[in-house]
C-alpha positions as CSV (number, residue, x, y, z in Angstrom):
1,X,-52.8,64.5,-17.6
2,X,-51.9,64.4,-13.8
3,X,-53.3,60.6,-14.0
4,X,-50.4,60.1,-16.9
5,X,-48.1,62.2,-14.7
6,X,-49.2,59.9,-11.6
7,X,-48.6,56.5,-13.7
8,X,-45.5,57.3,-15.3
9,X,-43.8,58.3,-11.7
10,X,-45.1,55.2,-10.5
11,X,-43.9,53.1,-13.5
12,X,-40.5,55.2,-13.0
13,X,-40.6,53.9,-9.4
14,X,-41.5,50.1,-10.6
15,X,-38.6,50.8,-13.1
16,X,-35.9,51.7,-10.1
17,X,-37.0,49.0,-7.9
18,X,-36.5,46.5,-10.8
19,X,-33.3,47.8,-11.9
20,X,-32.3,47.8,-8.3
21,X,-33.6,44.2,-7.6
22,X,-32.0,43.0,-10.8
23,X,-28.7,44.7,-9.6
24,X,-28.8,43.3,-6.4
25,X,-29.8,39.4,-7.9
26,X,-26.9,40.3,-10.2
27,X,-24.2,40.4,-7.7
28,X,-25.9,37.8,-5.5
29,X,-25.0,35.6,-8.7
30,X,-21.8,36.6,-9.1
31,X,-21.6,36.2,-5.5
32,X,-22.7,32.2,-5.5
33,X,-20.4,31.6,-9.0
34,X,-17.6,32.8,-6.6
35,X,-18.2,30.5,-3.7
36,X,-19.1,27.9,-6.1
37,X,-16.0,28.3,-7.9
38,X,-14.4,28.2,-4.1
39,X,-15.6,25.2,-4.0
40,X,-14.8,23.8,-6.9
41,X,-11.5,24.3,-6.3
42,X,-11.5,23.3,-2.6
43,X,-12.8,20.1,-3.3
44,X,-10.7,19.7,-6.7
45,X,-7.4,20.1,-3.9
46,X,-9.1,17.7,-1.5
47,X,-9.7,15.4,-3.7
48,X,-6.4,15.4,-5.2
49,X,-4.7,15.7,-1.8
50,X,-6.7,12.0,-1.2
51,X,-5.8,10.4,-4.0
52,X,-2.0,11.4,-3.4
53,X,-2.3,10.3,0.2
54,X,-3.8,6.9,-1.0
55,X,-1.0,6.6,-3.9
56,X,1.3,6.8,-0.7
57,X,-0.5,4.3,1.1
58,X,-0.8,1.9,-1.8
59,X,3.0,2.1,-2.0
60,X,3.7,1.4,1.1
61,X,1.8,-1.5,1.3
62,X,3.4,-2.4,-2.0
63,X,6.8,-2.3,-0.6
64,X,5.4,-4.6,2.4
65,X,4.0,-7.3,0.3
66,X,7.7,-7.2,-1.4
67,X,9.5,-7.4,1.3
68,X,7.2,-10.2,2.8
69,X,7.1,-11.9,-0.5
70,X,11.0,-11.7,-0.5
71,X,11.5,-13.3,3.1
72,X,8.9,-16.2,2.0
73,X,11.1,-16.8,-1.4
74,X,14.1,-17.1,1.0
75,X,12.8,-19.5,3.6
76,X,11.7,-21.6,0.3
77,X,15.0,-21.6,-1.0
78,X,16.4,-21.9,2.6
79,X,14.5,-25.3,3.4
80,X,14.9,-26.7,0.1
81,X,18.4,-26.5,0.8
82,X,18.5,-27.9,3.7
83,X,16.0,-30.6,2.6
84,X,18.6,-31.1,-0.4
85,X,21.6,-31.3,2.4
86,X,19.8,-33.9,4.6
87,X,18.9,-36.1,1.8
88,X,22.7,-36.0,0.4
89,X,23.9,-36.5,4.5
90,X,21.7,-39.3,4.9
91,X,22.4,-41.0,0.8
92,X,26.3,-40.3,2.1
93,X,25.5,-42.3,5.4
94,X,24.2,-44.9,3.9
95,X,26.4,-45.4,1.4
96,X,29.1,-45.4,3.8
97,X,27.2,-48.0,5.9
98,X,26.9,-50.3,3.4
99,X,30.4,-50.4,2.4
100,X,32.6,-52.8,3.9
101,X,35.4,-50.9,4.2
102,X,33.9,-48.1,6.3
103,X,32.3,-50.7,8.5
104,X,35.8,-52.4,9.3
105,X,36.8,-49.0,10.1
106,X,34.4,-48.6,12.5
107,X,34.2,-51.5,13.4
108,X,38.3,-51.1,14.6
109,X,37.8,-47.9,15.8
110,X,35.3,-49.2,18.2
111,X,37.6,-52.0,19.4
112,X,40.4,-49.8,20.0
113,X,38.7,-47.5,22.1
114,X,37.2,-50.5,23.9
115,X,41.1,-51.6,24.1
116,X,42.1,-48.4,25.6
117,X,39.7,-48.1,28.1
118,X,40.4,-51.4,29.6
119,X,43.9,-50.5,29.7
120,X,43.2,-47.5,31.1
């Protein structure tokens, strides 16, 4: 009997040591499902932090390309405008140059300032 006695305290003993290593792996769990949850959540902000910091960004940029999209549109339109003004100047000129009329004018104008300076 005190062999029986014996193995059942030491069984009781194994017992207490398990429960008390299962208890202590327990919380060790709970433990690591914390910081794992900590971390989820850490990198769930970081991540969203980076994607609202790149949304930023990509505006930003958005607005430059506008605004440097705009300033191209208006030098196109300004040029063409000019080019549009020269070509009517220079169709004007030489429509004026080839009429008689305007050339006799000129033509008078330039002898009465030669007149005038010789009198002068």
């Amino acid at each position: 009997m005190e062999s029986a006695d014996k193995r059942f305290q030491e069984a009781q003993a194994k017992l207490s040591e398990a429960k008390a290593a299962l208890a202590e792996a327990q919380e060790k769990a709970t433990q690591i499902r914390s910081l794992g949850d900590e971390s989820v959540q850490q990198a769930t902000s970081t991540l969203a932090k980076q994607a609202e910091e790149e949304m930023e960004r990509l505006e930003e940029g958005k607005g430059a390309i506008l605004a440097l999209a705009e300033q191209k549109a208006t030098k196109q339109v300004q040029q063409s405008l000019a080019a549009l003004a020269l070509e009517k100047a220079s169709f004007k000129l030489k429509r004026q140059l080839t009429d008689t009329s305007v050339q006799k004018q000129l033509v008078d104008l330039q002898i009465g300032a030669f007149a005038k300076s010789r009198l002068a």
